[in-house]
C-alpha positions in Angstrom: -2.0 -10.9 -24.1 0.0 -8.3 -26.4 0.1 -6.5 -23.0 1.5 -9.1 -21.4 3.8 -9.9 -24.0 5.2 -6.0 -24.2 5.6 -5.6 -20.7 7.9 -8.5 -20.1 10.3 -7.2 -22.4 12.2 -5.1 -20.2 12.4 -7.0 -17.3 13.6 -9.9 -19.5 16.4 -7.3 -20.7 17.3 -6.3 -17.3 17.7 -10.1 -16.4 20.1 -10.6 -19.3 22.1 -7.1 -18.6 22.1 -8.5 -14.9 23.5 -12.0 -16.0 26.2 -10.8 -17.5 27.5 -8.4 -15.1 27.8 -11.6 -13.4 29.0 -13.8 -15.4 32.2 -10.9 -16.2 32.3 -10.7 -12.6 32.1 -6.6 -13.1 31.2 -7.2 -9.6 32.1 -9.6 -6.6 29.3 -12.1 -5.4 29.1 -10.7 -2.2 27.9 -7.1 -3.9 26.0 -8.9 -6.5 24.8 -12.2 -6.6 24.0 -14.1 -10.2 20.7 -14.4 -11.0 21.2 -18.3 -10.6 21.9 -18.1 -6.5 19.0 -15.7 -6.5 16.8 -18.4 -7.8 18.6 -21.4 -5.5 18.1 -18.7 -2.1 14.1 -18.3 -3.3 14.3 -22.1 -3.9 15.4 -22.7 -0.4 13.1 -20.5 1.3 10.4 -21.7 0.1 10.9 -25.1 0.5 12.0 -24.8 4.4 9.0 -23.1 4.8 10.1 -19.8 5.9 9.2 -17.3 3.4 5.8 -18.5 3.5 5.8 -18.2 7.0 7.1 -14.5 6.8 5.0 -13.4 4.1 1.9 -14.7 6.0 2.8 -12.3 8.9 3.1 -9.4 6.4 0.4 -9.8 4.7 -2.1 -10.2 7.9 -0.4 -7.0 9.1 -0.9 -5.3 5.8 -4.7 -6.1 5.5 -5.2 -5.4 9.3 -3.5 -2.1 9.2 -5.6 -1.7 5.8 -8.9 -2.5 7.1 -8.5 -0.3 10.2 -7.2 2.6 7.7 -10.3 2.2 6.0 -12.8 2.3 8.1 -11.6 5.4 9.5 -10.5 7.9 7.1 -14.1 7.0 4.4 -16.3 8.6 7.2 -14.0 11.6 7.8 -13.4 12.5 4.3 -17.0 12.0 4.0 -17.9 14.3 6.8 -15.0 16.8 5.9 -15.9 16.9 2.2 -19.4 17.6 3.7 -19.1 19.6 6.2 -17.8 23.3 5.6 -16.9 24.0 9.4 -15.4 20.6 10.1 -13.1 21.1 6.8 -12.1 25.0 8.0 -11.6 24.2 11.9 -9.5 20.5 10.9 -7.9 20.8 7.6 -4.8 22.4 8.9 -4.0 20.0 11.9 -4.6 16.7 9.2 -2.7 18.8 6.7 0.5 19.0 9.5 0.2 15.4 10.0 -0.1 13.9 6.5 3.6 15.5 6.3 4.9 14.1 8.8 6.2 10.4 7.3 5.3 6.9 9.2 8.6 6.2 9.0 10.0 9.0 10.7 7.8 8.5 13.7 8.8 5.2 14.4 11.0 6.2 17.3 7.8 7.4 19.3 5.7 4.9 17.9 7.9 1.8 19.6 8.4 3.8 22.5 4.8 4.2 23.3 3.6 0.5 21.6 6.6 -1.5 21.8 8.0 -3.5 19.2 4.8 -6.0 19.1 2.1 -5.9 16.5 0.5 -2.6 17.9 3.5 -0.5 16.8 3.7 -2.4 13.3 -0.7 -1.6 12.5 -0.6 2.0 13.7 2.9 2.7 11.0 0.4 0.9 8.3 -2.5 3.1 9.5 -0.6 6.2 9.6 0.7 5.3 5.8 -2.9 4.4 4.9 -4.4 7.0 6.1 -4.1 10.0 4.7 -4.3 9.1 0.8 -7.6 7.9 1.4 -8.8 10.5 3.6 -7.7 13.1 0.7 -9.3 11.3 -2.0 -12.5 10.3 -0.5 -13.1 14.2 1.0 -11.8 16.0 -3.0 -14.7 13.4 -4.4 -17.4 14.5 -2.0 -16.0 18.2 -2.3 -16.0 18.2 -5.9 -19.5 17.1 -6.4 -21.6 18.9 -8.9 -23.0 22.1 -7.8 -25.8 21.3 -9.8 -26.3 17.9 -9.1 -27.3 19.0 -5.1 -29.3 22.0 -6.1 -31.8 19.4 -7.9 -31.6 17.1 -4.6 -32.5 19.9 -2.5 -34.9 21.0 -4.4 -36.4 17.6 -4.7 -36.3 18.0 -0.6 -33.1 16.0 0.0 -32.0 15.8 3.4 -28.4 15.8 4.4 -27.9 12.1 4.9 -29.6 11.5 2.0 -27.6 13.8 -0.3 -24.3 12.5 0.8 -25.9 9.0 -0.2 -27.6 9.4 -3.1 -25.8 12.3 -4.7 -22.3 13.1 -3.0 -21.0 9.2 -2.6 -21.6 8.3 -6.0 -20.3 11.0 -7.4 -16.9 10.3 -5.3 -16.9 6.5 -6.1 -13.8 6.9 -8.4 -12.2 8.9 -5.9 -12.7 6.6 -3.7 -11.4 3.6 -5.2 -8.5 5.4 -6.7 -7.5 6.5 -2.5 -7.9 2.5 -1.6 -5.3 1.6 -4.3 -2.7 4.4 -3.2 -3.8 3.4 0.2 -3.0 -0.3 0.0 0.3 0.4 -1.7 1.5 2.7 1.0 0.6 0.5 3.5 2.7 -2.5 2.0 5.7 -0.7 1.8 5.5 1.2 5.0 4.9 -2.4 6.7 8.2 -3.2 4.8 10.0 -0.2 6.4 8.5 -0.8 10.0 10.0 -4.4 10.1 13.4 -3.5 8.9 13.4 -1.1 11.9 11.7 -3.2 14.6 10.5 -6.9 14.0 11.3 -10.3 14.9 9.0 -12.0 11.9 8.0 -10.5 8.5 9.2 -10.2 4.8 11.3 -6.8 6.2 12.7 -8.7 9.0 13.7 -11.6 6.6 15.6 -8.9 4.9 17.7 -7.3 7.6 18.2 -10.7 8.9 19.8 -11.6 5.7 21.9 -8.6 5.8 23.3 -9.1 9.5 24.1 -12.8 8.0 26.0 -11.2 4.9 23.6 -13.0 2.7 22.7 -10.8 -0.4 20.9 -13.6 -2.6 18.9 -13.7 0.3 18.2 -9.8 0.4 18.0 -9.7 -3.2 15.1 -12.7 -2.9 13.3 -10.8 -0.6 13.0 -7.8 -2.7 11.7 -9.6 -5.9 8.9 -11.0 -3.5 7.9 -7.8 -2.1 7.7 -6.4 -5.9 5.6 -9.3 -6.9 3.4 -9.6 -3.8 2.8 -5.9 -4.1 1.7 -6.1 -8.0 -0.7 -8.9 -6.9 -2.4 -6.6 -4.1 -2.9 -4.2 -6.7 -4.4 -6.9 -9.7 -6.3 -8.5 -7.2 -7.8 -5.3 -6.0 -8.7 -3.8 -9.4 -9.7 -7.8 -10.3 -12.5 -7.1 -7.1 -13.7 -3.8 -8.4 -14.4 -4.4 -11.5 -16.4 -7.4 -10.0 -18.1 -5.5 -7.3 -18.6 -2.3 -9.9 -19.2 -2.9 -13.5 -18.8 0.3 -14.5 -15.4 0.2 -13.0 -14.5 -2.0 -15.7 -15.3 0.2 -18.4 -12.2 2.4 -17.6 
C-alpha cells in the first residue's frame, strides 16, 4: 500500500502542473486541452461504445501477435542456446534482422499483406520476436558448466538435459523475454495502426488527429499507458501464480 501511495505522487503533481498551464492558458486548447475535456472525451468514448470497441481489436491483435511470437522464438532460442552449429551458422542473419525495426518495415509489410490483420500480427511478431528469442537462447547458453557435466555423467541425453537441466536454469530468462516481449508488442501494434488501420486504439488516435480533436488524442494515450501497465501486472500477477518461486523476487 505505501507503494501505492509513493508512486502516485508524481503523477498527481504532473496533473496539478498540467491544470494550471491550463487554467493560465500558457497554451491554447487546441495545443493543450485541460485535464477536464480530457476526462469529458474519455467519458464520451466510453459511453458510445467506441473505445471499448477499439481496444477489443487491439488487444486480440496484441495477444495474437503474442501468442504466435511465442511459440516460435522459445524453440529457437532453445535450439540455438543448445546447439553450437545452429548458433555459429544463424546468429549473424537473426542478429541483421533484430536491427532492422518493425516499424520501419512497414512499407514492405502492407505491400506484401495488405492493410488487413495479416500485416498488423506479423509487425507484433516481428516486435515480439527477437527479445524473447535473446533471452530464452542467453538462459540456455549460460547454463552451468557444472550443472551438465553431472547430467552427463549421470547418462543424460540431449533432450533430457535441455529439460531437466538447461530449461530450468533459463526460466528467469525466460519470463524476463515474455515481459519485454509483450510490451514491445503493445506498442508496435500502436505504431502499425497509426500507419495502416481502419479499427484499433492507434487508429482511434490518428482519427482524432485528422478531426483536430486533441482531448481525444490525449484520451487515447492515457489508455494505451494504463492498458499497457495492466498487461504487465496481470502478467507478473500469472507468474507468480503459475511459479512460486517467481514470487519470491
Amino acid at each position: 500500500m505505501k507503494r501505492i501511495r509513493n508512486g502516485i505522487i508524481l503523477p498527481v503533481i504532473l496533473l496539478l502542473i498540467w491544470y494550471l498551464i491550463t487554467r493560465l492558458q500558457v497554451f491554447s486548447p487546441y495545443l493543450l486541452p485541460s485535464p477536464g475535456m480530457v476526462w469529458d472525451a474519455l467519458t464520451e468514448l466510453a459511453a458510445s461504445g467506441e473505445l471499448v470497441k477499439h481496444l477489443s481489436i487491439s488487444l486480440r491483435r496484441v495477444f495474437l501477435g503474442f501468442l504466435l511470437a511465442a511459440c516460435t522464438a522459445i524453440p529457437l532460442g532453445i535450439l540455438c542456446g543448445h546447439s553450437r552449429y545452429f548458433y555459429t551458422y544463424c546468429w549473424f542473419l537473426l542478429e541483421f534482422l533484430r536491427h532492422v525495426p518493425p516499424l520501419a518495415a512497414i512499407p514492405l509489410i502492407i505491400l506484401w499483406a495488405g492493410i488487413d490483420e495479416a500485416s498488423k500480427l506479423t509487425i507484433i511478431f516481428l516486435a515480439s520476436f527477437f527479445p524473447l528469442f535473446l533471452n530464452t537462447c542467453s538462459g540456455i547458453r549460460n547454463c552451468d558448466p557444472k550443472l551438465l557435466e553431472v547430467g552427463q555423467s549421470l547418462g543424460f541425453s540431449k533432450a533430457q538435459l535441455i529439460r531437466h537441466i538447461q530449461l530450468p536454469a533459463a526460466l528467469e530468462a525466460i519470463v524476463t523475454g515474455l515481459q519485454l516481449s509483450l510490451g514491445y508488442s503493445w506498442r508496435a501494434l500502436i505504431g502499425a495502426e497509426l500507419i495502416a488501420a481502419s479499427a484499433g486504439i492507434g487508429y482511434l488516435i490518428l482519427d482524432a488527429e485528422e478531426m483536430s480533436r486533441p482531448d481525444i488524442v490525449l484520451a487515447g494515450m492515457l489508455c494505451i499507458g494504463i492498458i499497457g501497465s495492466i498487461l504487465d501486472w496481470v502478467f507478473l500477477h500469472i507468474l507468480q501464480r503459475l511459479i512460486p518461486w517467481y514470487q519470491k523476487k
